[in-house]
NUVEX-514079 format. One record per residue (C-alpha): residue in one letter; x, y, z. Coordinates in nm, 2 decimals, m for minus. Example, Ala and Ser with C-alpha at 12.3 -4.5 7.8 and 13.67 -1.06 7.14 Angstrom:
! residues 2
a/1.23/m0.45/0.78
s/1.37/m0.11/0.71
This chain:
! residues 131
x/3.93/3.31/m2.38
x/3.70/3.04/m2.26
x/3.56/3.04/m1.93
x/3.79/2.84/m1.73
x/4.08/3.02/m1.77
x/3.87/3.37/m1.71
x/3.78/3.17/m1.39
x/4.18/3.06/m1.28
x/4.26/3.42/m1.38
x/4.06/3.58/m1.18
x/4.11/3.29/m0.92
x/4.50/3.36/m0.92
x/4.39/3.78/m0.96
x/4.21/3.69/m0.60
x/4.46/3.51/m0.46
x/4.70/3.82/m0.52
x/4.51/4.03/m0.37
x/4.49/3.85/m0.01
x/4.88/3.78/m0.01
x/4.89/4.15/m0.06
x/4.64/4.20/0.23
x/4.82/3.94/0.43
x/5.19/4.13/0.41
x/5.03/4.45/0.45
x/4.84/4.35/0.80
x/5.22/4.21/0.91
x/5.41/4.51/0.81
x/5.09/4.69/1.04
x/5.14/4.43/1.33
x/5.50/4.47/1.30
x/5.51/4.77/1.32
x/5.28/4.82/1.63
x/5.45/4.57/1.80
x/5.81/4.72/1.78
x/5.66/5.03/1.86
x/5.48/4.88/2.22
x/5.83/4.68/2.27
x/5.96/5.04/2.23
x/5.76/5.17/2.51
x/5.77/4.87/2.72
x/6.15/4.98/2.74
x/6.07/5.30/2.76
x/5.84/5.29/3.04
x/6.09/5.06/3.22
x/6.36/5.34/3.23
x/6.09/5.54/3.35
x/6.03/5.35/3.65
x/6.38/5.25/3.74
x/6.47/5.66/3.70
x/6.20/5.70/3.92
x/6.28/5.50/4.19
x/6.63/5.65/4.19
x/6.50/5.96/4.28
x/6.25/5.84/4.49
x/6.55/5.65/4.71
x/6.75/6.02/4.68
x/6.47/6.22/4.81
x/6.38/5.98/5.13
x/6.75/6.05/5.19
x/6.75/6.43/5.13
x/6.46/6.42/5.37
x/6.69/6.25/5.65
x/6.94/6.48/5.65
x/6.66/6.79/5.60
x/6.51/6.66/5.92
x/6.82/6.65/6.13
x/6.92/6.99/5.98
x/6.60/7.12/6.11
x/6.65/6.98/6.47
x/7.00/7.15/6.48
x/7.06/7.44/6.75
x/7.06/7.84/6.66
x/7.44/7.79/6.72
x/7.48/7.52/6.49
x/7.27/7.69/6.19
x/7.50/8.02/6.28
x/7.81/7.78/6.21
x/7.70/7.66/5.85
x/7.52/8.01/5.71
x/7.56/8.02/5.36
x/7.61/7.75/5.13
x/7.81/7.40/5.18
x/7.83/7.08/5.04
x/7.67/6.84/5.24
x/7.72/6.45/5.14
x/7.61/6.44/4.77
x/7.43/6.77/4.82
x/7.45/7.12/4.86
x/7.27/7.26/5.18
x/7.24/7.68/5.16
x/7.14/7.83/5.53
x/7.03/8.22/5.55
x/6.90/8.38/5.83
x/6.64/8.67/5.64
x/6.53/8.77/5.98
x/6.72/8.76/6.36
x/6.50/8.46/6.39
x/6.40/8.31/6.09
x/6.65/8.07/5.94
x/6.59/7.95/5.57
x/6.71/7.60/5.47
x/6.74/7.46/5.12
x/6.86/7.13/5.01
x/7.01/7.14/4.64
x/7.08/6.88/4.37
x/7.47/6.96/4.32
x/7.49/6.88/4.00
x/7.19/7.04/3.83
x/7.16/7.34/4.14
x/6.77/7.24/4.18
x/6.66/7.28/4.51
x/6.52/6.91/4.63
x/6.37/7.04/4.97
x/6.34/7.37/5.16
x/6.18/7.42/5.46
x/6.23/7.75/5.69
x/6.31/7.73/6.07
x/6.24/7.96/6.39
x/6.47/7.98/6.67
x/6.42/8.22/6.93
x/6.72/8.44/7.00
x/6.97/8.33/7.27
x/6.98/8.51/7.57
x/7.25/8.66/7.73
x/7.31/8.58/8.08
x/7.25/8.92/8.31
x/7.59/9.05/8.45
x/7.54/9.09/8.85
x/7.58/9.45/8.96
x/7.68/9.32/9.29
x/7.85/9.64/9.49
């Protein structure tokens, strides 16, 4: 073999050799990039589920806060549990005054909020003992 074709044989031997390194360092960026495209969607449907309950919460806290300004009469009226809009709002009284109020997902029964509440006991008006 003379020396120029020991030369274009290892020329074209090199030239191998870096297309090989060439399709191997695209089959590593493709790779990477489908997996970040991956997580770009990912994290997307992250965000958006987050928000969701974010926007369910703020409204679970509206209705907690009117619940919590409600009369002893009117927590009397709903003990137990009732569904309540898209929810399911559970009152117990544990104590005479001591009410306990809980705000659960329907579906999944996970309590969203819970708060407890103190009314004083009503008072009965004094019968007059007039003679």
């Amino acid at each position: 073999m003379t020396t120029r074709m020991r030369h274009r044989r290892h020329g074209t031997g090199r030239a191998g050799v870096i297309l090989l390194e060439v399709l191997v360092a695209l089959v590593i960026l493709g790779t990477a990039g489908a997996a970040m495209a991956s997580l770009a969607a990912g994290v997307g449907d992250d965000v958006r589920r987050a928000q969701r309950r974010d926007g369910e919460i703020a409204r679970a806290s509206s209705l907690m806060e009117a619940v919590a300004l409600w009369p002893r009469e009117d927590l009397e009226r709903h003990l137990g549990a009732h569904h309540q809009g898209q929810w399911m709002l559970d009152i117990q009284r544990p104590t005479e005054t001591l009410y306990t109020v809980e705000l659960l997902d329907s579906g999944d029964t996970k309590a969203l909020l819970y708060t407890a509440l103190y009314r004083a006991r009503s008072r009965q008006p004094e019968l007059d003992h007039a003679p």
